[in-house]
C-alpha positions as MATLAB code, in Angstrom:
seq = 'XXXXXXXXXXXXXXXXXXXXXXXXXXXXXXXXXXXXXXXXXXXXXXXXXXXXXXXXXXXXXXXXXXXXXXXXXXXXXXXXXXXXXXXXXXXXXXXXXXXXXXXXXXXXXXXXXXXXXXXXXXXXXXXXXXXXXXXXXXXXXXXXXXXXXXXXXXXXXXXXXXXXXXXXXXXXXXXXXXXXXXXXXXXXXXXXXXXXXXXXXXXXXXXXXXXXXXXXXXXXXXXXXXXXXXXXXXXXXXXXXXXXXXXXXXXXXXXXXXXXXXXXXXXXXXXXXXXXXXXXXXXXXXXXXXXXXXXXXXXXXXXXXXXXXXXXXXXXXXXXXXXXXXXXXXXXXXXXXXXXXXXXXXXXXXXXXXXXXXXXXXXXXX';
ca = [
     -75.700  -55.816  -71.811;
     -72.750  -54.127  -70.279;
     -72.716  -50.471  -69.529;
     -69.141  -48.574  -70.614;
     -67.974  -46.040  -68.442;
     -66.233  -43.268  -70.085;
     -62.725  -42.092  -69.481;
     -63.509  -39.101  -68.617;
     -65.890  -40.752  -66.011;
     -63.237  -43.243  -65.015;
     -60.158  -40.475  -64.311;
     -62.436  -38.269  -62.627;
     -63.838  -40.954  -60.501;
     -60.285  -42.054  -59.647;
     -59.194  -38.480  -59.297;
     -62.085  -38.086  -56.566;
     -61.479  -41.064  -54.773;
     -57.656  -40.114  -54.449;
     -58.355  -37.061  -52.941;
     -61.231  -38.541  -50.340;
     -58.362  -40.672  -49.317;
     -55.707  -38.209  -49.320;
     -58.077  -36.352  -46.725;
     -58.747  -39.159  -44.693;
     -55.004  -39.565  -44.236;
     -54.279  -35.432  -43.283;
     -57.319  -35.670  -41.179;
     -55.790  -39.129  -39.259;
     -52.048  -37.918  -38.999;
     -53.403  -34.306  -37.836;
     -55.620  -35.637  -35.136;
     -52.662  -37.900  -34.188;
     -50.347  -35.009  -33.825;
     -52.822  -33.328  -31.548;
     -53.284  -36.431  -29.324;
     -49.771  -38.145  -29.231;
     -46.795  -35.886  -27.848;
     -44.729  -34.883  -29.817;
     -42.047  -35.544  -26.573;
     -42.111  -38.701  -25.176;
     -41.009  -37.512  -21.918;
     -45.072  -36.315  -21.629;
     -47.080  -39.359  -19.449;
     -44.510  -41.831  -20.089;
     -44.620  -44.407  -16.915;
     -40.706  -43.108  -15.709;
     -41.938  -39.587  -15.790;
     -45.466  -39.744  -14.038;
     -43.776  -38.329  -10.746;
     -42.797  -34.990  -12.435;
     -46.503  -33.948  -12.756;
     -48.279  -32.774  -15.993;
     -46.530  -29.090  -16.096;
     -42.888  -29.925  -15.466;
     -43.135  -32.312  -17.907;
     -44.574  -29.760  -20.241;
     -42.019  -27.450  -19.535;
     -39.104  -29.468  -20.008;
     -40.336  -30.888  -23.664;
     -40.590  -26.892  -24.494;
     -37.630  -26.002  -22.998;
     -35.219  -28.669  -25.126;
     -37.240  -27.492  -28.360;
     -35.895  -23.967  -27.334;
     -32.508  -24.408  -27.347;
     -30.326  -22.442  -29.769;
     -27.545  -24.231  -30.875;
     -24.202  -22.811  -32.965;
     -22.959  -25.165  -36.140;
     -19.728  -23.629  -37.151;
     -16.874  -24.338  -36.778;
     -18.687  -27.162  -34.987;
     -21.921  -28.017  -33.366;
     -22.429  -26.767  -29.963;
     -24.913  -25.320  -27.628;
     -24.930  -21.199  -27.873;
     -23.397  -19.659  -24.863;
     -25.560  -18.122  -22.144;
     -29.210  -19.493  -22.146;
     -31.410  -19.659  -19.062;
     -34.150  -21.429  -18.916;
     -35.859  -22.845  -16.140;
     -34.609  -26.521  -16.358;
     -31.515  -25.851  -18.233;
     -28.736  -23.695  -17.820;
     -25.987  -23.135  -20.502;
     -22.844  -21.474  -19.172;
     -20.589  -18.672  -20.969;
     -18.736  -21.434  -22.462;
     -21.755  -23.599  -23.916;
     -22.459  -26.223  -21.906;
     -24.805  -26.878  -19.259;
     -24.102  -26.282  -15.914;
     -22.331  -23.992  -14.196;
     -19.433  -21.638  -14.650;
     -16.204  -23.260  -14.707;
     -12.812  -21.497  -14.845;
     -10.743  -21.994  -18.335;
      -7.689  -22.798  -16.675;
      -7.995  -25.361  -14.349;
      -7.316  -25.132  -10.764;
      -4.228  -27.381  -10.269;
      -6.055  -28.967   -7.009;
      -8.833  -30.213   -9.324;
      -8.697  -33.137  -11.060;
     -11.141  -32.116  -14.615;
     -12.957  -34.917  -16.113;
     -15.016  -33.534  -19.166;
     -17.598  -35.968  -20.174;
     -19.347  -36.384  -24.110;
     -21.980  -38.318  -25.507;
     -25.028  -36.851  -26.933;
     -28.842  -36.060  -25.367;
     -28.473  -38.221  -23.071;
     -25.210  -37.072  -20.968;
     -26.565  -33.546  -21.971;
     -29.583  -34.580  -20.244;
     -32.953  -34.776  -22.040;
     -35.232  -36.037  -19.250;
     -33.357  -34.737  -16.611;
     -35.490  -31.780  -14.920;
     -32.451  -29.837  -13.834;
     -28.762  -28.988  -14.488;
     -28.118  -30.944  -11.069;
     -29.738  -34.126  -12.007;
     -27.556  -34.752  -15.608;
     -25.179  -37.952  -15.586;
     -21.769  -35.824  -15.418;
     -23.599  -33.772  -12.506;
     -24.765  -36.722  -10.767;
     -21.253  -38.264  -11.092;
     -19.490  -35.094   -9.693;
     -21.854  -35.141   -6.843;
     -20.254  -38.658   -6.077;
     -16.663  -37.647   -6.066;
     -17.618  -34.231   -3.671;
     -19.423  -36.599   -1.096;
     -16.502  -38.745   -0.953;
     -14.242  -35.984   -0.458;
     -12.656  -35.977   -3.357;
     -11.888  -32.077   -6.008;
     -13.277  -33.665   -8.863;
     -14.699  -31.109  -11.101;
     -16.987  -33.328  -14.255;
     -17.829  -31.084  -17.423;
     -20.869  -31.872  -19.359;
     -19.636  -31.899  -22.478;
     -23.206  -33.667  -24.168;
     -24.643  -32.408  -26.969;
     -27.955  -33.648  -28.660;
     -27.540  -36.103  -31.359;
     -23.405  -35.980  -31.214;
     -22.422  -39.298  -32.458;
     -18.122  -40.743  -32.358;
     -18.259  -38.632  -35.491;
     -18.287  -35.118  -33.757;
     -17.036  -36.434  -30.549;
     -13.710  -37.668  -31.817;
     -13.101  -34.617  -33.717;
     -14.336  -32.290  -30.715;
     -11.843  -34.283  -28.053;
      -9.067  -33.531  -30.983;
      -9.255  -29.793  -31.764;
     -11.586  -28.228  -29.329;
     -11.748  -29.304  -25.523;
      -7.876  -29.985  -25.133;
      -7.924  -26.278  -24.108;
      -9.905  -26.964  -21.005;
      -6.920  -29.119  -19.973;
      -9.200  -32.331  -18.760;
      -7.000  -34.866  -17.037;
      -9.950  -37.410  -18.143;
     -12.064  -37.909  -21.157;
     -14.870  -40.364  -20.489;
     -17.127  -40.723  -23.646;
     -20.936  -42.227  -23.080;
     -21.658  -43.498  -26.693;
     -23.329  -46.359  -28.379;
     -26.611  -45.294  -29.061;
     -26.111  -42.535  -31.778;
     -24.004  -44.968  -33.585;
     -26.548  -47.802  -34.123;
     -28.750  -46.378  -36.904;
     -27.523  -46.812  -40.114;
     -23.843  -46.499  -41.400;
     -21.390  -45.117  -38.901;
     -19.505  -42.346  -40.493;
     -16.120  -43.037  -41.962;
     -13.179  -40.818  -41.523;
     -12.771  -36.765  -39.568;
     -15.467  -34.486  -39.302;
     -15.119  -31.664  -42.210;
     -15.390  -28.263  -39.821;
     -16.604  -26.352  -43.157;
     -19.442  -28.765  -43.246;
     -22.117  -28.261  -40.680;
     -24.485  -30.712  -39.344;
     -27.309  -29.776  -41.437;
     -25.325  -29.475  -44.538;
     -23.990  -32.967  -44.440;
     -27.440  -34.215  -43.481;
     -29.232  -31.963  -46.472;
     -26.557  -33.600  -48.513;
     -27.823  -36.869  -48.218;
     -31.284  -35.888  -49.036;
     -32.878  -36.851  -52.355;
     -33.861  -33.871  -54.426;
     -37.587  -35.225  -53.295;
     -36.882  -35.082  -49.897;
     -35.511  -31.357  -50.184;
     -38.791  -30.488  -52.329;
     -41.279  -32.077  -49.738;
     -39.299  -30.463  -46.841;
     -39.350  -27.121  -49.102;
     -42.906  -26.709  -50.105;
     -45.256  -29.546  -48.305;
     -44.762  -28.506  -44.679;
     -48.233  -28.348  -44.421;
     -48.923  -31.751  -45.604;
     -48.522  -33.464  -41.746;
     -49.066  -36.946  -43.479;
     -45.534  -36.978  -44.943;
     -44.029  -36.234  -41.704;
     -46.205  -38.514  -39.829;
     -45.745  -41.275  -41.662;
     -41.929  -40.144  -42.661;
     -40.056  -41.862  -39.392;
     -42.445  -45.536  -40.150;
     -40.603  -45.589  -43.273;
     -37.277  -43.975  -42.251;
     -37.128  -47.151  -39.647;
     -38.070  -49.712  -42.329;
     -35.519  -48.394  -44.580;
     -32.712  -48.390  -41.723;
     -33.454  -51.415  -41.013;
     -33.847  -52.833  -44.310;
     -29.686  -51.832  -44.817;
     -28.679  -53.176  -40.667;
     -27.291  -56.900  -42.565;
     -24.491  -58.242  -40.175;
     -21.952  -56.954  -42.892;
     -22.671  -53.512  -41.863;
     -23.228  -54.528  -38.397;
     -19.470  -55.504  -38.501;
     -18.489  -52.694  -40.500;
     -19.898  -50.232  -38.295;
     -18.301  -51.783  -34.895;
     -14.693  -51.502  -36.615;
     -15.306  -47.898  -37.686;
     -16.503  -47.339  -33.906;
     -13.686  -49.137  -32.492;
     -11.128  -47.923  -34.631;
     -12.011  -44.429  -34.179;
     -11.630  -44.463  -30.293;
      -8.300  -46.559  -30.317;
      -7.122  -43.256  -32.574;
      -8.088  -41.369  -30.520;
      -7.068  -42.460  -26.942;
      -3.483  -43.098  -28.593;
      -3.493  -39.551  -29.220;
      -4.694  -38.494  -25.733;
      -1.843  -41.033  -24.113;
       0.891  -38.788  -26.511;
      -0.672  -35.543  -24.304;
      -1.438  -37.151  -21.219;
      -5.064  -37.169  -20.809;
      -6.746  -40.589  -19.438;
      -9.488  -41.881  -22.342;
     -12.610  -43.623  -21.125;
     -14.799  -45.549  -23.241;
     -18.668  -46.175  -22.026;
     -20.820  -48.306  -23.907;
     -24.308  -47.157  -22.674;
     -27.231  -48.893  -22.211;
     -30.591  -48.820  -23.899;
     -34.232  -49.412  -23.113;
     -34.120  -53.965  -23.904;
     -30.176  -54.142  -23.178;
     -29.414  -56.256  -19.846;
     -32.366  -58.160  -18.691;
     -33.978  -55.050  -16.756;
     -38.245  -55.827  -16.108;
     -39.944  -53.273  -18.129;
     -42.199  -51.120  -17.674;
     -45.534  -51.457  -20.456;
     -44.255  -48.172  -21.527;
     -40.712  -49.086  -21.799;
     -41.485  -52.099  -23.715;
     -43.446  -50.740  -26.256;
     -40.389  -48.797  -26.905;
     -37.955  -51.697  -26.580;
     -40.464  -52.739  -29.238;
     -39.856  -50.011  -31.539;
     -36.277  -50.022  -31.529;
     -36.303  -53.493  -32.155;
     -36.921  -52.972  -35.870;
     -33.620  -50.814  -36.329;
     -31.578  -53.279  -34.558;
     -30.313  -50.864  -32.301;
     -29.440  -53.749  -29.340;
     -27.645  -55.987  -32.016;
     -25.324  -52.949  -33.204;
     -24.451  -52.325  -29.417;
     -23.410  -55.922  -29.698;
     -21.380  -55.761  -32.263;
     -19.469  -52.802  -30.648;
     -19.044  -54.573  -27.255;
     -17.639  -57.831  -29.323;
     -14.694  -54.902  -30.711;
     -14.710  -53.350  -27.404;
     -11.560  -53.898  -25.602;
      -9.708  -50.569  -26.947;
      -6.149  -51.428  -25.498;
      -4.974  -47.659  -26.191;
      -7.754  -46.722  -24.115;
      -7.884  -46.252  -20.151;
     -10.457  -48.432  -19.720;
     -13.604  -49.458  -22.060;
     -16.805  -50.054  -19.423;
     -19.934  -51.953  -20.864;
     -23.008  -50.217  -19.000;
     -25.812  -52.740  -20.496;
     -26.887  -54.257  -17.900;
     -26.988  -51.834  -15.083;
     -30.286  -51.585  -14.586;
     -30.912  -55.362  -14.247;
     -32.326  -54.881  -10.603;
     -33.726  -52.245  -10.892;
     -37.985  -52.185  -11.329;
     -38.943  -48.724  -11.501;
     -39.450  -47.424  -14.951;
     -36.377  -45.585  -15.980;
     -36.016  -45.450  -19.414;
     -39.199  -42.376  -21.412;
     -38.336  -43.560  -24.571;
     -35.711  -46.252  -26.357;
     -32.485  -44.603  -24.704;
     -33.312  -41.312  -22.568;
     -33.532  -42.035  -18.752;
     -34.970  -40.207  -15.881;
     -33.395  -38.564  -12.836;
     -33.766  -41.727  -11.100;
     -31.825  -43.421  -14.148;
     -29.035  -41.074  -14.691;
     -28.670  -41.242  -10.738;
     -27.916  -44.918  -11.120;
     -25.831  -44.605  -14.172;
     -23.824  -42.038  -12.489;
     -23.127  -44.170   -9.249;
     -22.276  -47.013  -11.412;
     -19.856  -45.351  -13.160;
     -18.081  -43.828  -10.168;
     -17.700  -47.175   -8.732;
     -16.129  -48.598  -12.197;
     -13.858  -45.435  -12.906;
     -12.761  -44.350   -9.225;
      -9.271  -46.920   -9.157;
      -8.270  -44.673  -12.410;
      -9.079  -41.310  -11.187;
      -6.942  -42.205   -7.651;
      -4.564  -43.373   -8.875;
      -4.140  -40.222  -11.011;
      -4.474  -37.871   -8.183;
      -1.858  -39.460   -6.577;
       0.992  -39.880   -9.053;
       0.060  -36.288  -10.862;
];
């Protein structure tokens, strides 16, 4: 004889059992927030040298950054901080005069965190700083602006090099990019200044996102699980159609743009940067758990794509960076793109050696 359960007995048992798992889940992701870093830089293999406080304090000292959206986003003027620096004019680093000296030869340099330089544990130890440091040893008044700012894609850049940093009258762009335009679609068109960055993002929210975000902050399962899901969906949508897509936006964008410097003058620079897996560099276990990861979004294959669409014949020059770090075997690379000191040292040399012919030759027919 079979024994009916009721359905009162049946919802309530259900009801019960979802909330047992529910609170296995919170329990999980809340333990995991407390054990895993929220920064990667913390006891990654390319940051063990920096000890267990610096590391600490630079991770806390990024999160503290105040930032400005409008008319566009930039760093807010005048922050000091232990590892970072902002100057009166919003960018890290020292003071620089608005009107250049006309014995310097200006180089501003964009690209997002990492020419701005998440990982790097000073102001002196950035790509643009290392770089500068290059052209002053060699005797040379080369003055390099670091113009990074975290998560600036071609998007911002382009319209930044267009309406904003003409003023500081560079005689050379160079723009480190790649990275921030391999996830997803590349955006199409100008940047709206009477959009901000977070109100185009929120825009593209679902009204269930901007609920969850609204009223379920405390919920940590959501946002633990939220990027495992955010990468499956990105790369559910990375088909070689967009792949191509996205490399002719890229591509496009720059030749625009370094037609319009040549009308004014100003030398254009294109860097395509490497990531942690481009080039055939040994990696560290660290680093290739996040070669790994990245993997999934198809981050390499988009920075293959833009290198096939890469020879920008408005532009100066257009360097591919890949594989710099092929012979190199110290661990450079904290998470799938951000380098140490030690990397941005080697990026820096590297592109000294591969932009130096340009910047002579400028100095000397002025």
């Amino acid at each position: 004889m079979s024994v009916q359960i009721s359905y009162k007995k049946q919802t309530a048992f259900f009801i019960l059992s979802l909330i047992v798992v529910l609170a296995v889940l919170e329990s999980g992701s809340r333990i995991y927030e407390y054990i895993q870093p929220d920064c990667f830089l913390i006891g990654a293999d390319a940051t063990k040298n920096l000890g267990t406080e610096l590391q600490n304090q630079m991770c806390e000292e990024i999160s503290l950054l105040k930032t400005n959206e409008y008319p566009v986003f930039e760093n807010e003027p005048n922050q000091h901080l232990t590892t970072i620096i902002i100057n009166s004019l919003g960018f890290r680093g020292p003071e620089f005069d608005l009107i250049k000296n006309d014995e310097t030869y200006r180089i501003m340099m964009l690209g997002g965190s990492t020419v701005f330089g998440a990982g790097a544990s000073s102001d002196t130890t950035t790509i643009p700083a290392f770089l500068e440091k290059e052209f002053r040893k060699n005797n040379y008044r080369v003055e390099v602006i670091n113009a990074g700012i975290v998560s600036s894609d071609s998007f911002e850049e382009a319209y930044k090099i267009r309406y904003v940093y003409k003023k500081f009258q560079p005689d050379l762009f160079i723009v480190y990019d790649g990275w921030n335009d391999s996830f997803g679609q590349v955006k199409e068109g100008t940047l709206n200044p009477d959009i901000t960055r977070s109100e185009l993002m929120q825009s593209k929210k679902s009204p269930l996102q901007i609920w969850i975000s609204k009223n379920l902050t405390e919920f940590r399962t959501l946002y633990v699980l939220y990027p495992i899901f955010s990468h499956i969906l990105i790369a559910s949508t990375m088909n070689e159609d967009l792949l191509v897509m996205n490399s002719e936006i890229w591509s496009s964008r720059w030749n625009d743009v370094c037609n319009e410097n040549n009308d004014d003058g100003i030398k254009t620079i294109i860097l395509l940067q490497p990531i942690v897996g481009t080039g055939n560099k040994k990696l560290s276990p660290d680093e290739k758990h996040h070669a790994d990861y990245i993997k999934q979004i198809k981050s390499r294959e988009q920075l293959e794509y833009h290198s096939k669409k890469f020879l920008i014949a408005s532009c100066t020059a257009s360097i591919d960076l890949r594989n710099t770090f092929d012979n190199v075997s110290e661990p450079i690379y904290f998470d799938g793109g951000h380098m140490t000191d030690l990397g941005n040292k080697i990026i820096a040399a590297k592109i000294y050696e591969e932009i130096l012919p340009v910047v002579i030759t400028d100095i000397k027919n002025p």
